[in-house]
BALOBA-1460 file (C-alpha; in Angstrom, 3 decimals):
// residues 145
<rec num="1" residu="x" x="-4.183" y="11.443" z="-3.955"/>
<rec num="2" residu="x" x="-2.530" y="10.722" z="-0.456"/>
<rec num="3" residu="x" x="0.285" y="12.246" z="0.666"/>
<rec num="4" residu="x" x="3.242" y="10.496" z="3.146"/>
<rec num="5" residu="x" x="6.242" y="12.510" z="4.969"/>
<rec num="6" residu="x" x="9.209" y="10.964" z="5.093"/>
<rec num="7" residu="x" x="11.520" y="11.993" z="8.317"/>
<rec num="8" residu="x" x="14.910" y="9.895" z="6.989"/>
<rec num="9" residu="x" x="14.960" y="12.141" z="3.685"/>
<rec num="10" residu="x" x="12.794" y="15.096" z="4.560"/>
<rec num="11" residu="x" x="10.703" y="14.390" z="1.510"/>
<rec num="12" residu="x" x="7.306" y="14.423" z="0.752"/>
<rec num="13" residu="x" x="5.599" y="11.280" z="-1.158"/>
<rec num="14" residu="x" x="2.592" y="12.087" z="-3.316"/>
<rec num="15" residu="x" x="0.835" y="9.534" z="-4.985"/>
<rec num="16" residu="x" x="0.221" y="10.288" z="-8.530"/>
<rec num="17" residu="x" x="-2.888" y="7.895" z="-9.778"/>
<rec num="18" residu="x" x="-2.914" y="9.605" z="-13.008"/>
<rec num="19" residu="x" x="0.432" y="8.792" z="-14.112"/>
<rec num="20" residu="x" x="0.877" y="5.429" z="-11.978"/>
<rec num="21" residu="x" x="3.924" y="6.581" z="-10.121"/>
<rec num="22" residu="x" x="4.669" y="8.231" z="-6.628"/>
<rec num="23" residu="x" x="6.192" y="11.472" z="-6.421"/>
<rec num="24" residu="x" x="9.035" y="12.394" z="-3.918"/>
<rec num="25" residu="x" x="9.559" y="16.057" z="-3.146"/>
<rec num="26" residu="x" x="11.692" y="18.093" z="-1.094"/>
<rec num="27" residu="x" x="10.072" y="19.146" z="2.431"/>
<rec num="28" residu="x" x="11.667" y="22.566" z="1.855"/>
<rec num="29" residu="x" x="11.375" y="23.762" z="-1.523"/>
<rec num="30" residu="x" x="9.405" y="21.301" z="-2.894"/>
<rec num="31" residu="x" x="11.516" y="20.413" z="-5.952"/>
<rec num="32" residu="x" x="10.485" y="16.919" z="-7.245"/>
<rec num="33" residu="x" x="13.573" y="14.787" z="-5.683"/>
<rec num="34" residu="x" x="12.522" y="11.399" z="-7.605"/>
<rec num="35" residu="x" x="9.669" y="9.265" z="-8.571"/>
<rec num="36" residu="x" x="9.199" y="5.853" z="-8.744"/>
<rec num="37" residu="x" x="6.762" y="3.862" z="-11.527"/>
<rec num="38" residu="x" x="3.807" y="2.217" z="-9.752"/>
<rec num="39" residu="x" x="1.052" y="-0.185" z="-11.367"/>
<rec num="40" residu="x" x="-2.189" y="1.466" z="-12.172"/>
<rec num="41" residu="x" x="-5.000" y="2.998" z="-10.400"/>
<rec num="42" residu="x" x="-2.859" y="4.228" z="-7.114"/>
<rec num="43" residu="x" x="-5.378" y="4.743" z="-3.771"/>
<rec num="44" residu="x" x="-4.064" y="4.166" z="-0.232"/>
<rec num="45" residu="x" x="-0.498" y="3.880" z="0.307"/>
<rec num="46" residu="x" x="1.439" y="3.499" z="3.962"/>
<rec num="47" residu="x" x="5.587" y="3.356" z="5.038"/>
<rec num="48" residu="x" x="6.795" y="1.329" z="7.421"/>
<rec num="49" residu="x" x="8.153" y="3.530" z="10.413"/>
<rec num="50" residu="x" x="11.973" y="2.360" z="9.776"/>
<rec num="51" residu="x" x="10.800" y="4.106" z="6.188"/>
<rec num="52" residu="x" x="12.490" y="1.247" z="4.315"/>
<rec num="53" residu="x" x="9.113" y="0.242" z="2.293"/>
<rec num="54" residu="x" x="6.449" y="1.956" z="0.775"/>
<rec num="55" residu="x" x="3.312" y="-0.132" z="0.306"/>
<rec num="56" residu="x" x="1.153" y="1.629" z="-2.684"/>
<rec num="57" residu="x" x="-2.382" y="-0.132" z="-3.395"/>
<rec num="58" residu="x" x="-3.477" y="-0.238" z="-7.086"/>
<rec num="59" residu="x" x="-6.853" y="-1.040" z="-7.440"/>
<rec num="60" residu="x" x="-6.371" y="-0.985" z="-11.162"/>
<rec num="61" residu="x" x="-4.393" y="-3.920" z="-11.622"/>
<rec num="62" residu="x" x="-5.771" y="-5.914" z="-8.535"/>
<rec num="63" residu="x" x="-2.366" y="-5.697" z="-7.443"/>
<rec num="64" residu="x" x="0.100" y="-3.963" z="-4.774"/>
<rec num="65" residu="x" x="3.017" y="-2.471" z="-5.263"/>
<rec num="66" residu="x" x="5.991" y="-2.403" z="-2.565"/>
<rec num="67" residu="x" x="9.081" y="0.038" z="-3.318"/>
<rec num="68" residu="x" x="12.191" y="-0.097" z="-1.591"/>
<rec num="69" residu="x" x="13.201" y="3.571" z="-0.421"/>
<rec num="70" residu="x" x="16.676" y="2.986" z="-0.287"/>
<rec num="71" residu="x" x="16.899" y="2.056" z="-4.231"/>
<rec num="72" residu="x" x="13.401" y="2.822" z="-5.653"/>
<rec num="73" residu="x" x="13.381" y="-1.115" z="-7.044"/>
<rec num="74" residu="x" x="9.862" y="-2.179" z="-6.538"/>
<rec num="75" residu="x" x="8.144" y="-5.699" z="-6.265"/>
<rec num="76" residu="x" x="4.401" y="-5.768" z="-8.245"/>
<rec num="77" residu="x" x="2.341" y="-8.262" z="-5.279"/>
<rec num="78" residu="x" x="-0.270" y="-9.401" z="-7.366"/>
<rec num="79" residu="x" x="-3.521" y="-10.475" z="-5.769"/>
<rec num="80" residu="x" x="-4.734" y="-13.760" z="-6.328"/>
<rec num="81" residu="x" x="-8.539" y="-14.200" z="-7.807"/>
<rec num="82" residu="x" x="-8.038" y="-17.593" z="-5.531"/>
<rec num="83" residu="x" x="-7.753" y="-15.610" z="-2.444"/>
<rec num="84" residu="x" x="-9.711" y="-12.837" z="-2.826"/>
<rec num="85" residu="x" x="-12.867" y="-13.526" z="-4.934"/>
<rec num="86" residu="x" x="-13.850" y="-11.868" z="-8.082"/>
<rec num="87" residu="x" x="-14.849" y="-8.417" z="-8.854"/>
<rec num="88" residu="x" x="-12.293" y="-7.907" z="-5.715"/>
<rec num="89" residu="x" x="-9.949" y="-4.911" z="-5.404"/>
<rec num="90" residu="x" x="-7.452" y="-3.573" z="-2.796"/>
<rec num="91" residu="x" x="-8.304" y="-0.230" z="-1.415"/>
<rec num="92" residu="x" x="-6.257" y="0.349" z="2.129"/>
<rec num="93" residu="x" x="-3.063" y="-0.830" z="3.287"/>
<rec num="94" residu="x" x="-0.962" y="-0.054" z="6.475"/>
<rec num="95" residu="x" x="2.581" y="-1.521" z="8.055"/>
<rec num="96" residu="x" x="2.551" y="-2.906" z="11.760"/>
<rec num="97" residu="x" x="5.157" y="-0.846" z="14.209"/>
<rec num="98" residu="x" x="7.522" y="-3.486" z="13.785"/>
<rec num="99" residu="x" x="7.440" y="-3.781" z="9.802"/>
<rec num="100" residu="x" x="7.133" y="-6.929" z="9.596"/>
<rec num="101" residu="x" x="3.310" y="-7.354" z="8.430"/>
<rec num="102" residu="x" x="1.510" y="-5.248" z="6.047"/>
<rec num="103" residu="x" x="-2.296" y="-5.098" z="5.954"/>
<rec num="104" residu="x" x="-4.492" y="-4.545" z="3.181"/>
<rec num="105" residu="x" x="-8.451" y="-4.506" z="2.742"/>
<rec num="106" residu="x" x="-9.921" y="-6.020" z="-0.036"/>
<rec num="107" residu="x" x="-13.433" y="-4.542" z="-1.406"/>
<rec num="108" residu="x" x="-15.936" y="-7.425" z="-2.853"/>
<rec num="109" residu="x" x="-18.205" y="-6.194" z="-5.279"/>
<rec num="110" residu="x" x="-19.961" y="-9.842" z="-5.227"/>
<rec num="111" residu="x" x="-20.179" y="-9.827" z="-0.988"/>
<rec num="112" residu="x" x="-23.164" y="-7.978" z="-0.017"/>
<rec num="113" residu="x" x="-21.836" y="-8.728" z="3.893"/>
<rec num="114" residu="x" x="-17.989" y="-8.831" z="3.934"/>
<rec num="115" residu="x" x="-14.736" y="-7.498" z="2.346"/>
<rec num="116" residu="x" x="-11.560" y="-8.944" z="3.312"/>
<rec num="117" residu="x" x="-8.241" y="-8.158" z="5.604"/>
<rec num="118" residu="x" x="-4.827" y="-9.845" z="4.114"/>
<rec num="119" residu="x" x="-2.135" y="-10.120" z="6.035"/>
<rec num="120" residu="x" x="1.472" y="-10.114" z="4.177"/>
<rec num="121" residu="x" x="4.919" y="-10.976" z="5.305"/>
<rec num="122" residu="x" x="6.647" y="-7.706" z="4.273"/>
<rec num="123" residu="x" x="9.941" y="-9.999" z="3.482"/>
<rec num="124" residu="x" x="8.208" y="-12.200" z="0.999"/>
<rec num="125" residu="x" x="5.207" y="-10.772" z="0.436"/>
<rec num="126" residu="x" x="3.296" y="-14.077" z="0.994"/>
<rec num="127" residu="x" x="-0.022" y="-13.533" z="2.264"/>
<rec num="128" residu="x" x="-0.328" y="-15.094" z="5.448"/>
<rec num="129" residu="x" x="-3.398" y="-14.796" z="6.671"/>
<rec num="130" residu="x" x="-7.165" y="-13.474" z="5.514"/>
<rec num="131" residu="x" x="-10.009" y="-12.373" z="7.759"/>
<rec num="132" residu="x" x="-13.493" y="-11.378" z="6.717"/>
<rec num="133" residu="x" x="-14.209" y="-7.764" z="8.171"/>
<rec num="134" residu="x" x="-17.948" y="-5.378" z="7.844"/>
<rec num="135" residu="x" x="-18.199" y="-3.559" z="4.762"/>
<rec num="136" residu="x" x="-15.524" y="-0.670" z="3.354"/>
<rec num="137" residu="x" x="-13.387" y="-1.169" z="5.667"/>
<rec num="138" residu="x" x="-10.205" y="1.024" z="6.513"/>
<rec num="139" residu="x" x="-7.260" y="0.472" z="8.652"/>
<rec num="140" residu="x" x="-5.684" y="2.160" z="11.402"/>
<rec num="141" residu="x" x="-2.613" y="0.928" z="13.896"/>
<rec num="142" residu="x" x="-1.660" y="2.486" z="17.001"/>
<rec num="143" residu="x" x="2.055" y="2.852" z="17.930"/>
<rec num="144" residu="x" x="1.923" y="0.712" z="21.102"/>
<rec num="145" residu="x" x="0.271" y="-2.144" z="19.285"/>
């Protein structure tokens, strides 16, 4: 579904929703390099710019899942009913310049007037703070900021 290019490794991520994994490929000859098992229902997926984490939504499972580039391990960040309503799902994610943070928008079926922002500690993937934002919302960082 979305695609990611990653300058450390001159690969190419693909997210593969059909088969719950990411696929890395060469930038050159495009020769699948590696892929990495995801949960289910892939959508929206963003690297930090060191390109040590990539953040991978699954709307599936209600969930996130975070794999480390250096060693493919990956860390399932499940998404509390508690926090986020029900009939909610995660649909965009992003990484702040510095990498500490990770967004992620949560859609709410049973919210005629808001969906949600999370805000994760990319360390301990703890969410630290939520934020009621408009409708379908998507997310967008400049470099600077």
């Amino acid at each position: 579904m979305y695609v990611y290019h990653l300058l450390s490794t001159n690969e190419i991520v693909v997210d593969d929703r059909a088969n719950n994994r990411v696929v890395f490929f060469d930038q050159t000859t495009y020769e699948v390099t590696r892929t990495v098992e995801t949960g289910a229902g892939n959508f929206h997926m963003w690297v930090d710019p060191q390109e040590k984490q990539l953040w991978v939504v699954n709307d599936l499972d209600v969930a996130l899942t975070v794999v480390e580039l250096e060693t493919n391990e990956t860390t399932k960040v499940q998404l509390p009913e508690a926090a986020i309503g029900t009939n909610a799902i995660p649909h965009d994610v992003i990484l702040d310049p510095s990498g500490l943070y990770a967004y992620a928008t949560i859609l709410r079926e049973d919210n005629p007037d808001s969906d949600l922002l999370l805000k994760f500690d990319t360390a301990t993937f703890e969410i630290l703070d939520t934020a009621e934002v408009g409708k379908d919302p998507h997310l967008s960082l400049a470099p600077e900021s």
